[in-house]
C-alpha positions in Angstrom: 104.2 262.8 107.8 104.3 259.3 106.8 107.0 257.3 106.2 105.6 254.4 104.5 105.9 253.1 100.9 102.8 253.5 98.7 101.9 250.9 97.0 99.4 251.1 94.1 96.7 248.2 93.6 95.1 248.3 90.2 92.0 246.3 89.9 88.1 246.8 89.0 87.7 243.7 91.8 85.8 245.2 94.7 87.1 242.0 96.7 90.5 242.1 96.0 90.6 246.1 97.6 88.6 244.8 101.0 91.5 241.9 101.2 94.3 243.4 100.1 94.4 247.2 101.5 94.1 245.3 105.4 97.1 242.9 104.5 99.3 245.9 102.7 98.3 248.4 105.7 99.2 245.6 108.8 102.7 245.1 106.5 103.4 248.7 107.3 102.6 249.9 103.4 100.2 252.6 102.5 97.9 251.1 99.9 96.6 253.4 97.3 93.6 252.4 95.1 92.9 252.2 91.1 89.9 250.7 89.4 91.5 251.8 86.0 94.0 252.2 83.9 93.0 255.4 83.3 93.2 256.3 86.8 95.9 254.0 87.7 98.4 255.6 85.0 97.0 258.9 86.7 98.0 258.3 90.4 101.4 257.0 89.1 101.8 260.2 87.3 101.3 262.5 90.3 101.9 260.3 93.3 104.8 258.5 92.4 103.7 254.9 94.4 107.1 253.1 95.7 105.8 250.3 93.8 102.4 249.2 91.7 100.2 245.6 91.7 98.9 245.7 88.4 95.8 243.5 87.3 95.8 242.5 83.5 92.3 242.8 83.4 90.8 246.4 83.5 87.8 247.7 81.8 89.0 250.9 80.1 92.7 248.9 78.5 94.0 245.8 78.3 96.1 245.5 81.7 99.9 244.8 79.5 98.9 248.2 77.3 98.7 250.0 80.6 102.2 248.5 81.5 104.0 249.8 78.2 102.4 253.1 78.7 103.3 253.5 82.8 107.0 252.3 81.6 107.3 254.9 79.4 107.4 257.3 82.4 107.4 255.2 85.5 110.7 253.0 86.3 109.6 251.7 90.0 108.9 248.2 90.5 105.6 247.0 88.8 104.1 243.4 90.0 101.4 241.6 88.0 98.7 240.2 89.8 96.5 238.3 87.0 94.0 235.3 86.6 95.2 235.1 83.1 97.6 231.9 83.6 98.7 231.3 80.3 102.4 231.2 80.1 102.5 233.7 77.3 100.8 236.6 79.1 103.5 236.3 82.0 106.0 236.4 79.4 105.0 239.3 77.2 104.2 240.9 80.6 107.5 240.2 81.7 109.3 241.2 78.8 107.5 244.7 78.5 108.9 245.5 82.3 107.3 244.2 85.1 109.1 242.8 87.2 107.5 239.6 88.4 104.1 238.2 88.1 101.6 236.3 90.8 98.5 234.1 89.7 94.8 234.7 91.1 94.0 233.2 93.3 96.8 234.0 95.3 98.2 233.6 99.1 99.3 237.4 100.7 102.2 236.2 102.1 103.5 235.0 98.9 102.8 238.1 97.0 103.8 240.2 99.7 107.6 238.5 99.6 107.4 239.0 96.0 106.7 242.8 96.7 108.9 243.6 99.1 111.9 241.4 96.6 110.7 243.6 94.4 111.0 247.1 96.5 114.4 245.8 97.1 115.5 245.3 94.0 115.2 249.0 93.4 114.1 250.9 90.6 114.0 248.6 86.9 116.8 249.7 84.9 118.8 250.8 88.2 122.1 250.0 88.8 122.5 246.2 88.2 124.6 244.5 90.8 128.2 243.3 90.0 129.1 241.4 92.9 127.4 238.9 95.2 127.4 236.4 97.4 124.7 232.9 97.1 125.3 230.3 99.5 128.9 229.4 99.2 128.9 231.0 95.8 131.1 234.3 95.3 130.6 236.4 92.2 132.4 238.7 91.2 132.1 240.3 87.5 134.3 243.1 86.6 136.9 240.5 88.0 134.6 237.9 86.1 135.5 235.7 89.0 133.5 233.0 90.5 134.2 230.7 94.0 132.5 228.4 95.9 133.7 227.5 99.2 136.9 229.4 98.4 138.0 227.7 95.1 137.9 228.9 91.5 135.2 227.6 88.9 135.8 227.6 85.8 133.5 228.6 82.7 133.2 229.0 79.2 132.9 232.8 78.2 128.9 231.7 77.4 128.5 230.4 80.3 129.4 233.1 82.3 127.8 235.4 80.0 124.2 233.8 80.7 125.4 233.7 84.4 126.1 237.1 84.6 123.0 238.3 83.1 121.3 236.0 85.7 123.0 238.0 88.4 122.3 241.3 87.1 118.7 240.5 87.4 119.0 241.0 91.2 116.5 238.1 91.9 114.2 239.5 88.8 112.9 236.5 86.5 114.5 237.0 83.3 113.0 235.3 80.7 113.9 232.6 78.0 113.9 235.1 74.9 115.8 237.8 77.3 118.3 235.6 78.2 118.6 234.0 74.3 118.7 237.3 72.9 121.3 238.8 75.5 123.8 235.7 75.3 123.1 234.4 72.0 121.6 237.1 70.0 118.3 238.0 68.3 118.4 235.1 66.0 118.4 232.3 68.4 115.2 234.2 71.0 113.5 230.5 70.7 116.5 228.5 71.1 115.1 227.3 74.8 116.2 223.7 74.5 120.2 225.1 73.8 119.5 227.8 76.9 118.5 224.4 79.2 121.5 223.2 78.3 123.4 225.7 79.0 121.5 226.2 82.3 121.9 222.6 82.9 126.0 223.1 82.9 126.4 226.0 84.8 123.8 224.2 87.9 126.2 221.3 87.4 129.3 223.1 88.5 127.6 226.2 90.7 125.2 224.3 93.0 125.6 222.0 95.6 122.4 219.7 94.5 122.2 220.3 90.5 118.9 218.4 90.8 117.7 221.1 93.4 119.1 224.3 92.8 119.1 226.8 95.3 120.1 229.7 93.2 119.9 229.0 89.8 115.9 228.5 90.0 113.6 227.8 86.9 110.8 229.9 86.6 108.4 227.1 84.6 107.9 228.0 81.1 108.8 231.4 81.3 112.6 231.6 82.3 114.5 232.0 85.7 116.3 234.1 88.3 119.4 234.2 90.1 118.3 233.9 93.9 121.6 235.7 96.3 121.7 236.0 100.0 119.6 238.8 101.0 
């Protein structure tokens, strides 16, 4: 029997099968193969892949209708793999559930980190994490505690908010109108100069080079992610 993940490539490109099913199999996954969304909503139904690549562009459905309608039923991590690089599609991709989003053309070892991130991550919706450790960063928040290099930082109760829903993103990209919405509320979703700000501040007292974050990482134009020791 094997033991390896299954991962689901969805895409009517001949060429992108012949060079990705090679590069998933010698990174010890077992690529499975969709041309549709038909047929990729199909094998998701009955084979239940450790994790999908999803193309936007299928013949049958747009590519983000076929993510709503696999989220209704499917909560494993789902990457979009897309020559559509308009900042909006990775946005409304993002914000109806997958869980990160890599341009064609594209290099395999950068989407294959971004998968594996992904598979580590767990299923979307799983337990979010409430503790971590970054760099010399210590998290903790139940305790809504945060160290680095031993001594207490202190935040206002938004920033700390907006950091903890950074966190609890487990390395995910959370977008600007997520993060608006969760901190701020629905009436302030396009408020991204105020969220920079606040972004801004909390950069200024968690990382070591503001001008560089190592944690705290922007995602251009479409939002960021809290990066942790993995």
């Amino acid at each position: 029997m094997s033991l390896r993940l299954r991962i689901l490539v969805v895409d009517d490109e001949p060429q992108i099968h012949r060079f990705l099913s090679p590069a998933l199999e010698a990174a010890g996954f077992e690529p499975i193969r969709a041309e549709t969304a038909a047929a990729a909503l199909r094998e998701i139904a009955l084979r239940a892949p450790d994790a999908v690549i999803l193309d936007l562009g299928l013949p049958d459905m747009d590519g983000k209708d076929a993510l709503r309608k696999a989220r209704e039923f499917y909560d494993g991590p789902i990457l979009i793999l897309s020559a559509r690089d308009r900042e909006t599609e990775k946005i409304d991709a993002l914000d109806l559930g997958a869980d990160d989003f890599v341009e064609k053309p594209f290099g395999v070892g950068e989407l294959l980190a971004r998968l594996r991130a992904a598979i580590r991550r767990g299923p979307s919706g799983g337990t979010a994490p409430t503790a971590v450790r970054a760099g010399e960063l210590d998290i903790d928040l139940p305790m809504r505690s945060v160290r680095r290099d031993g001594a207490a930082v202190r935040l206002s109760p938004k920033e700390f908010e907006l950091l903890a829903r950074l966190v609890q993103g487990g390395g995910k990209v959370i977008t600007h109108r997520q993060l608006l919405t969760a901190v701020w509320g629905p009436a302030h979703e396009h408020d991204t100069q105020y969220l920079r700000v606040f972004i801004g501040q909390l950069r200024q007292k968690l990382e070591s080079d503001p001008a560089q974050p190592a944690h705290i990482v922007t995602e251009p134009g479409v939002g960021y992610r809290f990066i942790g020791d993995t």
